[in-house]
N, C-alpha and C positions, 0 to 999 in steps of 0.2 A: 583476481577479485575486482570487482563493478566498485568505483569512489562512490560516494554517498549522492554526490550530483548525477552520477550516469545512473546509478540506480532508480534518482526520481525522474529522471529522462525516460529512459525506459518502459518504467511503470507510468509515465505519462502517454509515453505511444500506443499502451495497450486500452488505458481506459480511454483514449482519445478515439480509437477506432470503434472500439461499443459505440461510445455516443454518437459519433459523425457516419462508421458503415466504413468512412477510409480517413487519412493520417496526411494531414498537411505543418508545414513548418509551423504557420498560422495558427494552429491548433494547439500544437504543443506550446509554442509561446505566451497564448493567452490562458491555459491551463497554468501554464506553473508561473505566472508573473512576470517574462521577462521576455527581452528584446529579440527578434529575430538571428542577427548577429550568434548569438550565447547558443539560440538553437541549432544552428548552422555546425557552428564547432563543436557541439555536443554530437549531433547526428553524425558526422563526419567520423567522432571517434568508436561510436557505435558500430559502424558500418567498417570502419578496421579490423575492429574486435568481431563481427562475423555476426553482430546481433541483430543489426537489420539492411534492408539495402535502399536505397535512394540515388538516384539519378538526380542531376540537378535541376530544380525548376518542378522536379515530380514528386510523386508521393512516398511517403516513408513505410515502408513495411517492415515488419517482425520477421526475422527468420525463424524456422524452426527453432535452434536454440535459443535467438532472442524473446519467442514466444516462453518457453520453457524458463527463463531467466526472470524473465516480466511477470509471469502467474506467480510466480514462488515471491518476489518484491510483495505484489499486490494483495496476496494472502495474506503472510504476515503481517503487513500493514492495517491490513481487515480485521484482522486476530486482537491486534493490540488494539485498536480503536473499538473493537467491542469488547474487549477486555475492560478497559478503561474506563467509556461509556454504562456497559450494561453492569457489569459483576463488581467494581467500586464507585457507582455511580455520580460519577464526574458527567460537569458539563456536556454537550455534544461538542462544541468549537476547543475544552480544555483536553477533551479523550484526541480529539483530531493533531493537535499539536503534539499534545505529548507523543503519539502515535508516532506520527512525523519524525519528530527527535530521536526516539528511541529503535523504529526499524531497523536500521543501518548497522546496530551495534548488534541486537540480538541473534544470538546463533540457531542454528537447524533443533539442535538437542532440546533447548530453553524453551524454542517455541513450540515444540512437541508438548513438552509437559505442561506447557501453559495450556495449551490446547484439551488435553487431556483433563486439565483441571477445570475450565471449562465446560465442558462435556458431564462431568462427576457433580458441579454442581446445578447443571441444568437438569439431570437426572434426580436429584437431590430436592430443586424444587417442584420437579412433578410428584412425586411422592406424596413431598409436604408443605403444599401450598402455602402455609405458612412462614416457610424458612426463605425464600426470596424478599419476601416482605420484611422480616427481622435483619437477615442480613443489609439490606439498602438501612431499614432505620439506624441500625450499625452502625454504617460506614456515615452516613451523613454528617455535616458539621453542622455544631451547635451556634 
């Protein structure tokens, strides 16, 4: 199992190659806030683990299974920050944090049902256009 830092490494190389097309140290660095150095040793131990490859001085790729490692990071991620965001209608910067905090820990099962619940009540509010509305006034603080 991926530490909580190689995970957000990881999932940094995937959204880094959407945005940029390809994945430099540089990239990753100034996505997640930190020094080259950190990235260096972070990609290194990736590239142990079979999850991506990088020659030095070149670019960082996903391998297949670090592809497959990084979507499942980045989903759940996604999951919970709309979880967060849209269905208890938290901040955008406070769903993003807690998101952050909380991926690492949540398991495959938890995030299914979340998922699911999700889903039941997005089905819920097209029925009844009203019940999105009630629930946000709900959940809001007074």
């Amino acid at each position: 199992m991926l530490t909580e830092g190689l995970q957000d490494y990881i999932e940094a190389v995937l959204i880094c190659e959407k945005e940029h097309g390809c994945v430099r140290m540089k990239h990753i660095a100034c996505r997640l806030g930190v020094r080259t150095p950190s990235v260096n040793a972070a990609v290194k131990e990736l590239a142990r683990l079979g999850l991506v490859s990088h020659e030095s001085y070149g670019l960082v790729e996903l391998t297949a299974s670090g592809r497959q490692t990084a979507r499942s990071v980045y989903k759940r991620h996604q999951m919970l920050r709309r979880f967060f965001s849209e269905t208890l209608a938290l901040p955008d910067n406070l769903a993003e944090k807690t998101a952050c905090g909380i991926e690492h820990h949540l398991d495959e099962r938890t995030a299914a049902r979340m998922t699911r619940f999700m889903r039941f009540l997005d089905s819920q509010s097209e029925k009844h256009p009203g019940f999105a509305k009630e629930l946000r006034e709900a959940l809001i603080d007074e």
